[in-house]
TORZADREN-123385 format. One record per atom (N, C-alpha, C): residue in three letters; x, y, z. Coordinates in steps of 0.05 Angstrom, whole numbers, padded with zeros to 5 digits, always signed. Example, Ala and Ser with C-alpha at 12.3 -4.5 7.8 and 13.67 -1.06 7.14 Angstrom:
2
Ala+00264-00114+00156 Ala+00246-00090+00156 Ala+00264-00066+00156 Ser+00257-00045+00142 Ser+00273-00021+00143 Ser+00258+00001+00157 
***
This chain:
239
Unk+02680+01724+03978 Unk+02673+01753+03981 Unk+02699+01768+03985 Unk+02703+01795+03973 Unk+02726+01801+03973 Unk+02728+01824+03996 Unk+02757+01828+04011 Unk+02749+01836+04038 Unk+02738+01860+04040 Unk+02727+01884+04022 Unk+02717+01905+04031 Unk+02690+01902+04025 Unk+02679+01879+04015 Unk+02662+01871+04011 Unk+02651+01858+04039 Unk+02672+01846+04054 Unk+02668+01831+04086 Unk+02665+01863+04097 Unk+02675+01875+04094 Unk+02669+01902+04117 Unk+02646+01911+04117 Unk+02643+01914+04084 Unk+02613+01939+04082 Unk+02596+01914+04094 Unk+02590+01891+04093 Unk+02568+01870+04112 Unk+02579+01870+04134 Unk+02604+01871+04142 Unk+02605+01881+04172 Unk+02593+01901+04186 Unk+02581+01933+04164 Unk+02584+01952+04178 Unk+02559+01958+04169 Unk+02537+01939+04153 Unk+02510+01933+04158 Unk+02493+01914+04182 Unk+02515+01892+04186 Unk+02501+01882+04201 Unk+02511+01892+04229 Unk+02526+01907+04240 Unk+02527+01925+04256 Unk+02514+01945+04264 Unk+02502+01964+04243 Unk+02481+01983+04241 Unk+02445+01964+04253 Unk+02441+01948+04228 Unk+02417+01936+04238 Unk+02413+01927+04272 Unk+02444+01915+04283 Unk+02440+01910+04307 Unk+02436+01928+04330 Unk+02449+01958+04323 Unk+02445+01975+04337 Unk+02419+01988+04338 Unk+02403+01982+04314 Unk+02385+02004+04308 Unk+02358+01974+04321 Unk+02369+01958+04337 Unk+02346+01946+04347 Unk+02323+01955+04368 Unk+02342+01977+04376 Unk+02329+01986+04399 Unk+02315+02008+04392 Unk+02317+02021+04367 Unk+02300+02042+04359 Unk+02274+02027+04346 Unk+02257+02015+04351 Unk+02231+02014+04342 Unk+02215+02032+04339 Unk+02202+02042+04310 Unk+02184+02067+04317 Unk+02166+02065+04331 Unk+02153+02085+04345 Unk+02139+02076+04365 Unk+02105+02074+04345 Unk+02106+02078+04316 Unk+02080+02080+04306 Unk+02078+02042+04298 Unk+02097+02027+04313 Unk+02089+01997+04309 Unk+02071+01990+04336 Unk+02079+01998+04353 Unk+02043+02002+04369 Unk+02021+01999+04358 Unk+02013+02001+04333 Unk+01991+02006+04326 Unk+01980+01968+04319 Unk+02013+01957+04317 Unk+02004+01933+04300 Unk+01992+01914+04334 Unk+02001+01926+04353 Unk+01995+01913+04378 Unk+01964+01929+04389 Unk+01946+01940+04375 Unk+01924+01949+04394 Unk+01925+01989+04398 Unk+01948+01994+04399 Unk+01946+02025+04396 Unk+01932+02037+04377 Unk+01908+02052+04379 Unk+01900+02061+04353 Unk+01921+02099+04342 Unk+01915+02107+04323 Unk+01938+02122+04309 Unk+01942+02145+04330 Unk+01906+02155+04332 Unk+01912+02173+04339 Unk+01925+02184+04379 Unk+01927+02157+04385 Unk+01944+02158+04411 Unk+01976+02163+04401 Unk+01983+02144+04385 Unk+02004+02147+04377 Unk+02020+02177+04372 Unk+01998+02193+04356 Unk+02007+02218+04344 Unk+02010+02237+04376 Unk+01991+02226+04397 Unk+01996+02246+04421 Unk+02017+02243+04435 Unk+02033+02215+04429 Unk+02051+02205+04429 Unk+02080+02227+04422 Unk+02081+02225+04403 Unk+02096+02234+04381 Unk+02103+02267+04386 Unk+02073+02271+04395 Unk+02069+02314+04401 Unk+02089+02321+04424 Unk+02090+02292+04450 Unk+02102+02306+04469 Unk+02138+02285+04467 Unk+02148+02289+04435 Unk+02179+02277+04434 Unk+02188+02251+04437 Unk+02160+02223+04437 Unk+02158+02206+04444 Unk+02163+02187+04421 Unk+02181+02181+04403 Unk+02185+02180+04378 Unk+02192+02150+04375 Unk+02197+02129+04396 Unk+02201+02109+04397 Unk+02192+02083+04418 Unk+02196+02057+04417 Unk+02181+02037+04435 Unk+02195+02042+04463 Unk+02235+02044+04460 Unk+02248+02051+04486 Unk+02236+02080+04493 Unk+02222+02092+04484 Unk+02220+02123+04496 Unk+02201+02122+04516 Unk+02178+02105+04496 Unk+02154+02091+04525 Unk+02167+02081+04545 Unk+02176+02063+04543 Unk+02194+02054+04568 Unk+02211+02070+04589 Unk+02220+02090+04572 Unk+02247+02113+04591 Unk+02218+02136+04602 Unk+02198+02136+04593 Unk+02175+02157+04612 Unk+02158+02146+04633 Unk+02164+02161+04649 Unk+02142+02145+04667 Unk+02107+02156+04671 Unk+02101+02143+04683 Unk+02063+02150+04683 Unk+02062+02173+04687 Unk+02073+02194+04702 Unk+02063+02216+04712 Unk+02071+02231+04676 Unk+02096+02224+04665 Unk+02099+02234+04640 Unk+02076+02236+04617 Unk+02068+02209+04609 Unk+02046+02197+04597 Unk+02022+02208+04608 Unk+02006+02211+04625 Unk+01982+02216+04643 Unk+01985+02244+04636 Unk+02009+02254+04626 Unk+02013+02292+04624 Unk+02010+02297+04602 Unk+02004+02279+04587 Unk+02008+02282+04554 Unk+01968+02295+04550 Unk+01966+02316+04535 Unk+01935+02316+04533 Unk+01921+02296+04525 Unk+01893+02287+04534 Unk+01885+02266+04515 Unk+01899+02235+04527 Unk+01914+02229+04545 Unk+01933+02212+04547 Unk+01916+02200+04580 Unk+01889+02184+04589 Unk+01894+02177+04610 Unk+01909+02157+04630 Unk+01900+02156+04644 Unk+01914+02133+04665 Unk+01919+02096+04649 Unk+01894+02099+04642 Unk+01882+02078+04630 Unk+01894+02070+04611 Unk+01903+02097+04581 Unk+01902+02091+04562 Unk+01939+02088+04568 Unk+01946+02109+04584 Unk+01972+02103+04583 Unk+01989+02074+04596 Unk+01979+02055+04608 Unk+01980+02036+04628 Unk+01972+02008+04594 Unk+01960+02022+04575 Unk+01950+02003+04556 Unk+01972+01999+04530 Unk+01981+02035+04526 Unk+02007+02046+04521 Unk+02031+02011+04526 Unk+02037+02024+04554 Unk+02066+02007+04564 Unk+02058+01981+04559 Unk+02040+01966+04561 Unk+02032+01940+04557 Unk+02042+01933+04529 Unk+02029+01953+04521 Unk+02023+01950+04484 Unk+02062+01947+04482 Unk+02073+01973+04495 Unk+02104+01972+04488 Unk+02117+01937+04491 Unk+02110+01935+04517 Unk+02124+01907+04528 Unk+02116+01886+04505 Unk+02099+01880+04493 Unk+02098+01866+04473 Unk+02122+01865+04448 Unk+02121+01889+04451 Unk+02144+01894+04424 Unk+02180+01891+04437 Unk+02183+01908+04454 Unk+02210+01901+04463 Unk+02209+01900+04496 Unk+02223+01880+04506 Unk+02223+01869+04533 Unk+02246+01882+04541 Unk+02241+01907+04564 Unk+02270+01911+04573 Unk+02270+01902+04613 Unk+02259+01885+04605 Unk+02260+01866+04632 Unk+02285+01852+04630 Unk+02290+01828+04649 Unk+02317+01814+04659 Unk+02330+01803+04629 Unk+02360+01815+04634 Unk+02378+01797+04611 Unk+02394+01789+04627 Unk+02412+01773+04600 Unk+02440+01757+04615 Unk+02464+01779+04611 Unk+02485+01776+04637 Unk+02512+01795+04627 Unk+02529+01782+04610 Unk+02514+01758+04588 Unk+02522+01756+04566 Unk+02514+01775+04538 Unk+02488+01775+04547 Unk+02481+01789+04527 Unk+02484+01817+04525 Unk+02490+01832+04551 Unk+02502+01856+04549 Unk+02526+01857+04543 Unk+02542+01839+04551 Unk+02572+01829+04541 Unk+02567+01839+04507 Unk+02561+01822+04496 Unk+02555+01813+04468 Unk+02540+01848+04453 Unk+02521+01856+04455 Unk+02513+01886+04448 Unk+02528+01900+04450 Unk+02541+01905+04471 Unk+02575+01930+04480 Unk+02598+01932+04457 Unk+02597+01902+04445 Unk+02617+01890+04425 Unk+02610+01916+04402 Unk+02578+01923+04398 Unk+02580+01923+04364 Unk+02564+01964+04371 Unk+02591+01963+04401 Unk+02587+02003+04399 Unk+02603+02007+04384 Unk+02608+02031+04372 Unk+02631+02043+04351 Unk+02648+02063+04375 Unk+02663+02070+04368 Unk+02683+02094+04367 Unk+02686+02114+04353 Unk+02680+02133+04349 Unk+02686+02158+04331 Unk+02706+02169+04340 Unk+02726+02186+04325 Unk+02753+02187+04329 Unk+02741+02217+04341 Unk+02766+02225+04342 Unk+02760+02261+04354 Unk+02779+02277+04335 Unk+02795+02264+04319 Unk+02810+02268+04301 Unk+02842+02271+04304 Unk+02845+02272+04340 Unk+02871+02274+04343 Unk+02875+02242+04365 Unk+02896+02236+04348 Unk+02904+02201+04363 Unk+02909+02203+04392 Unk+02932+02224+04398 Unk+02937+02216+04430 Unk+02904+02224+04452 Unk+02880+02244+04439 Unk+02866+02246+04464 Unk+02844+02219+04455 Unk+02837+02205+04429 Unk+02824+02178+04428 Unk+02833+02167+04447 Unk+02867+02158+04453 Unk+02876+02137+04472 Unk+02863+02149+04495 Unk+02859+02168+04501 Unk+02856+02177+04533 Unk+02824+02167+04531 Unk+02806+02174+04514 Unk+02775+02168+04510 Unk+02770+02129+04508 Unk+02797+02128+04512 Unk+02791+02092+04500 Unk+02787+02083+04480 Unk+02797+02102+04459 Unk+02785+02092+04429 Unk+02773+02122+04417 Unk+02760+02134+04428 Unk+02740+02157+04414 Unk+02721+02165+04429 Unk+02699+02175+04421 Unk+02673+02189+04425 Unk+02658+02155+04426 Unk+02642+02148+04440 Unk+02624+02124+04445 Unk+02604+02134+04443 Unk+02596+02116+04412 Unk+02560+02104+04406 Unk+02541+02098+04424 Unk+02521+02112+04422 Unk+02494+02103+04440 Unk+02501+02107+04472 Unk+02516+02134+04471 Unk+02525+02150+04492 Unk+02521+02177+04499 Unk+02526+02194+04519 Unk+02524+02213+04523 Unk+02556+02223+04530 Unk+02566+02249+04515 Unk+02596+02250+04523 Unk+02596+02279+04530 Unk+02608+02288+04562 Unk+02604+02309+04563 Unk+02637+02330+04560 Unk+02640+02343+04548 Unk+02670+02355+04541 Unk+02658+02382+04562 Unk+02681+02392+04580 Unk+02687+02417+04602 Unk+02710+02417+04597 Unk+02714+02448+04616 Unk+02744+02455+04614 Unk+02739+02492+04610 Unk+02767+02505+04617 Unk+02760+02520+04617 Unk+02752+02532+04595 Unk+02759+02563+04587 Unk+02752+02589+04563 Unk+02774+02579+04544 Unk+02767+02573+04526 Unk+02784+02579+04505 Unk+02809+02554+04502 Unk+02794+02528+04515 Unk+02805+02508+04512 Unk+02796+02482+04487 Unk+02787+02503+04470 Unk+02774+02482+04452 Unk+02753+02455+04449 Unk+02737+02473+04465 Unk+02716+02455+04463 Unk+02694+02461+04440 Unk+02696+02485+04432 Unk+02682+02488+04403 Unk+02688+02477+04384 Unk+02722+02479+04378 Unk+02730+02473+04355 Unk+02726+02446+04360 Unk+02726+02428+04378 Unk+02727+02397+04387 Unk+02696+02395+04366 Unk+02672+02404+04380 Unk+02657+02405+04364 Unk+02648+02406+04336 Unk+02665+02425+04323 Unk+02664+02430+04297 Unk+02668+02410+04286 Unk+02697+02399+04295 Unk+02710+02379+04282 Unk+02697+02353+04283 Unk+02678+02335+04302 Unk+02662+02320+04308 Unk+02638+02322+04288 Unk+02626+02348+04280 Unk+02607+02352+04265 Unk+02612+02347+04235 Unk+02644+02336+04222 Unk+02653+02334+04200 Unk+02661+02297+04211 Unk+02680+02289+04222 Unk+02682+02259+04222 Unk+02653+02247+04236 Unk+02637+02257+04240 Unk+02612+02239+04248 Unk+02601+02231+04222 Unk+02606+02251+04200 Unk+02601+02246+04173 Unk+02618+02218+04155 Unk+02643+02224+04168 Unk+02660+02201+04148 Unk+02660+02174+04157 Unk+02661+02164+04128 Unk+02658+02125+04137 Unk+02671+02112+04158 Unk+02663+02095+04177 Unk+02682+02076+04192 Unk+02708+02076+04190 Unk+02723+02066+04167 Unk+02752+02071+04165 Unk+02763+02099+04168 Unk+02756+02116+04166 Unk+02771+02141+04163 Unk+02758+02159+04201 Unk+02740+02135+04215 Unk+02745+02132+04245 Unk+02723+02149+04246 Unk+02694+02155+04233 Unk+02672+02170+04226 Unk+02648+02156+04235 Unk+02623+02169+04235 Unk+02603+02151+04248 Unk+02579+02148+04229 Unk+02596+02157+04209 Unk+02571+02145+04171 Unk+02543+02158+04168 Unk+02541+02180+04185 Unk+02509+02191+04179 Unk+02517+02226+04190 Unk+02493+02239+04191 Unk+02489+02261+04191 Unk+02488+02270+04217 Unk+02491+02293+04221 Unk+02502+02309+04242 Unk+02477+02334+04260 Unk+02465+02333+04279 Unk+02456+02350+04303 Unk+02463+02368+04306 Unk+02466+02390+04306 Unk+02480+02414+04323 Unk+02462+02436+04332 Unk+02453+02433+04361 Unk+02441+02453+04374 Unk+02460+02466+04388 Unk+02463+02498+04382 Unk+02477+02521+04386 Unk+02466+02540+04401 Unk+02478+02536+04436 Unk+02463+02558+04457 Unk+02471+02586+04456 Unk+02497+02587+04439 Unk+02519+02606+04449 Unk+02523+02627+04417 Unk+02519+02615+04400 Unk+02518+02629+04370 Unk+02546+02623+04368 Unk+02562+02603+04371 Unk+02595+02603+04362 Unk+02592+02587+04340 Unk+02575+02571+04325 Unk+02571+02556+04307 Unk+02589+02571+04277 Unk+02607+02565+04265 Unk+02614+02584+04248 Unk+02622+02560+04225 Unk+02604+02563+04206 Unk+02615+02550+04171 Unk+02635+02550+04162 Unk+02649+02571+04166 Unk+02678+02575+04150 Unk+02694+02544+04163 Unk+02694+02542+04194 Unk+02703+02527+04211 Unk+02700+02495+04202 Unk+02672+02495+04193 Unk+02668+02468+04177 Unk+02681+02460+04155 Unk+02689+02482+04135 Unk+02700+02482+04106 Unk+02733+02477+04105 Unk+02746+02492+04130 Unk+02767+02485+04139 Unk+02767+02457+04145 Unk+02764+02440+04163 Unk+02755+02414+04169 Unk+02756+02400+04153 Unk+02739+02405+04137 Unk+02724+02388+04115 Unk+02749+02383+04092 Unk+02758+02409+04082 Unk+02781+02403+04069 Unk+02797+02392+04080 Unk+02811+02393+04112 Unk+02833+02379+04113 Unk+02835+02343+04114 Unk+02804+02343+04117 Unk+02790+02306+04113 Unk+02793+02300+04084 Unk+02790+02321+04064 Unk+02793+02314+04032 Unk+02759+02315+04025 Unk+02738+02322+04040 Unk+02722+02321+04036 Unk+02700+02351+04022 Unk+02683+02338+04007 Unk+02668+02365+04001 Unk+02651+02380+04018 Unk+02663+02403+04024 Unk+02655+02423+04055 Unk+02624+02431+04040 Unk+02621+02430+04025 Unk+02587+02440+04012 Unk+02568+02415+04019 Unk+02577+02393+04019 Unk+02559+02371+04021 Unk+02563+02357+04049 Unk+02586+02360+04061 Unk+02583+02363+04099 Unk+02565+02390+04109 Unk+02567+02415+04099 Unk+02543+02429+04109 Unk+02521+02422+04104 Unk+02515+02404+04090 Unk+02480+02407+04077 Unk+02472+02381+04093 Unk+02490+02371+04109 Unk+02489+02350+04125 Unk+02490+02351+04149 Unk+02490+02375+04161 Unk+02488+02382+04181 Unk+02465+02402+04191 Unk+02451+02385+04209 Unk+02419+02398+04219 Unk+02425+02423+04240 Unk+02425+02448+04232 Unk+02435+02459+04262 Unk+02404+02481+04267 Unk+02404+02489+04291 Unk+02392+02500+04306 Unk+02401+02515+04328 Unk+02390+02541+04332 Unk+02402+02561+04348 Unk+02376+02563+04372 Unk+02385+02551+04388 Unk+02361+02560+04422 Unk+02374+02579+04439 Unk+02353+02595+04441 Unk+02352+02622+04454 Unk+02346+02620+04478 Unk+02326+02598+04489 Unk+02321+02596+04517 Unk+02323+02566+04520 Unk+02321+02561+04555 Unk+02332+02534+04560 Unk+02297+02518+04553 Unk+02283+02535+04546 Unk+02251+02518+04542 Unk+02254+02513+04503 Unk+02264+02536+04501 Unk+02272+02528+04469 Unk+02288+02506+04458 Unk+02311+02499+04475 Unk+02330+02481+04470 Unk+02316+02456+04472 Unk+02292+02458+04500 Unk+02285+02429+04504 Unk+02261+02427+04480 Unk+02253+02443+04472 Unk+02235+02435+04443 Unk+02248+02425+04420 Unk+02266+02443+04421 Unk+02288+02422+04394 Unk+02298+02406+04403 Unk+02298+02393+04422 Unk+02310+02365+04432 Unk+02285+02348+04418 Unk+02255+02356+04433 Unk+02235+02342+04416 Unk+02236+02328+04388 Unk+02238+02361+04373 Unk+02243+02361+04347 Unk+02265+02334+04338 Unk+02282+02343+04354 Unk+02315+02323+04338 Unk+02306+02290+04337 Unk+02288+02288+04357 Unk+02287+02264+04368 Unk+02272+02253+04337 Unk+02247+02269+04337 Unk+02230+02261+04304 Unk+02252+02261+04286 Unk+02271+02276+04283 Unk+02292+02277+04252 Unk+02305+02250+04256 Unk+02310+02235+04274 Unk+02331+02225+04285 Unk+02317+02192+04275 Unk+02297+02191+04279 Unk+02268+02165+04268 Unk+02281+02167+04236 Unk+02269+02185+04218 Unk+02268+02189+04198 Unk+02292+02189+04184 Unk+02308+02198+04190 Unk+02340+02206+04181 Unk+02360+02180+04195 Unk+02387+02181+04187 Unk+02411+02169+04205 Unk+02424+02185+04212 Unk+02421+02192+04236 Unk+02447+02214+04241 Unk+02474+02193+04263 Unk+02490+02202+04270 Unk+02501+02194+04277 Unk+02511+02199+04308 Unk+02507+02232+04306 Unk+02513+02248+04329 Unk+02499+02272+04335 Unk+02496+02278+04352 Unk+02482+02308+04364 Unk+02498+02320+04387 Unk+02500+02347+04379 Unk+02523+02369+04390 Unk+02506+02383+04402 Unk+02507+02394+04433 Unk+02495+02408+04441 Unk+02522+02429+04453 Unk+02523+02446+04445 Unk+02539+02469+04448 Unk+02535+02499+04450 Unk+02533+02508+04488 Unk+02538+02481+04504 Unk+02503+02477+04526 Unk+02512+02449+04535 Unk+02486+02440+04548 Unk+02471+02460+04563 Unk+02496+02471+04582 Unk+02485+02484+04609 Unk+02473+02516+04603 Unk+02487+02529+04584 Unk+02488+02556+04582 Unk+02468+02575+04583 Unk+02445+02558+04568 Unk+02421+02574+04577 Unk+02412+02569+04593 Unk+02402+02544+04613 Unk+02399+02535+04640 Unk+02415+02556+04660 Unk+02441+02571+04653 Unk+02455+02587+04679 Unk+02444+02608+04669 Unk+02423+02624+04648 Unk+02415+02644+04644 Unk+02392+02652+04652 Unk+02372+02628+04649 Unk+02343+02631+04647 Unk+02344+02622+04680 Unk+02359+02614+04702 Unk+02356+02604+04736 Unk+02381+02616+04748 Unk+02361+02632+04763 Unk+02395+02645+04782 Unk+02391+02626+04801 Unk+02411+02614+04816 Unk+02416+02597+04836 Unk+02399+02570+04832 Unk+02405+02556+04853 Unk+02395+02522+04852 Unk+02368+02522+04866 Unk+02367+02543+04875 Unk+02337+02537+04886 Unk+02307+02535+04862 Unk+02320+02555+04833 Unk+02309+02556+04821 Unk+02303+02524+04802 Unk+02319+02510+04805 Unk+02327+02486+04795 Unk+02312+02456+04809 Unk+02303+02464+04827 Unk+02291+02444+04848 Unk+02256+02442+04831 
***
């Protein structure tokens, strides 16, 4: 096999391994779920077998149509399919191995990140006004697109926008200085503008279904908090 031939099966059977944990959650059905639980499933952003698992009863029991009973038949049904009961700290050893790195595009702040942006993570960028945390974004929304070698995360791109800074031109710039076609990185990028912090959490729903169907690689929320400090004055409102 010739070596870029060893990579691209490196950088499938890498993908498959990661994407173990995404089971759709419409394979329930092959364990006893009938469809239409599933789809009430699905209504309240529940798009996978770990998603059952990450909600708890009072979540499920809230779903319409969703009782005690059926939801308790739900998690059963899940545990059948993937066990996230006791492992070895070998085998989390061994999973950790086959996270990626996505670059950020500039070498000295990767070294500071340990490598990049981390797969099957949550990464939160602060700081003050006008310290580039947009453009950090922009630029993320173009190498999340490019292959492994060129330090990219090989699929399509999220971008929920609280603030309206989202700007195309910014992408095209980017995109050229990667060598890439800025027309076919936009058409690859899913974006969405939330107006309220109840809106944002619906397109979170939403992303979650694109996310089944599609490969994306990354999701930009820019930024998390902003409508949350609009729509709640103080912490009391937050409780």
């Amino acid at each position: 096999m010739m070596q870029d031939e060893k990579q691209a099966a490196a950088v499938v059977e890498q993908e498959d391994e990661q994407e173990e944990d995404f089971e759709e959650v419409d394979r329930l059905q092959n364990v006893g779920i009938n469809m239409s639980d599933i789809k009430k499933l699905k209504s309240a952003g529940i798009h996978t077998v770990k998603a059952v698992w990450q909600s708890t009863m009072r979540i499920l029991t809230g779903i319409k149509g969703m009782s005690e009973a059926k939801a308790q038949k739900v998690k059963e049904a899940a545990n059948k399919i993937q066990n996230f009961g006791f492992t070895t700290g070998t085998s989390i050893r061994d999973k950790r191995k086959n996270l990626r790195k996505m670059s950020t595009g500039a070498k000295e702040f990767d070294k500071l990140l340990g490598g990049g942006i981390e797969s099957m993570a949550i990464t939160e960028v602060f700081g003050e006004f006008r310290t580039g945390k947009t453009q950090l974004c922009h630029t993320l929304s173009v190498i999340g697109q490019l292959p492994p070698d060129m330090g990219g995360g090989n699929g399509k791109v999220i971008f929920i926008d609280t603030e309206g800074t989202f700007r195309p031109e910014r992408i095209t710039d980017i995109a050229e200085r990667f060598g890439v076609d800025s027309t076919a990185v936009l058409d690859n990028i899913t974006y969405a503008r939330a107006f309220t912090h109840e809106h944002q959490m619906e397109l979170l729903v939403s992303a979650a279904a694109k996310m089944i169907e599609e490969r994306y690689s990354l999701m930009i929320i820019d930024s998390a908090t902003a409508l949350f400090r609009v729509d709640f004055t103080g912490r009391g409102q937050l409780a």
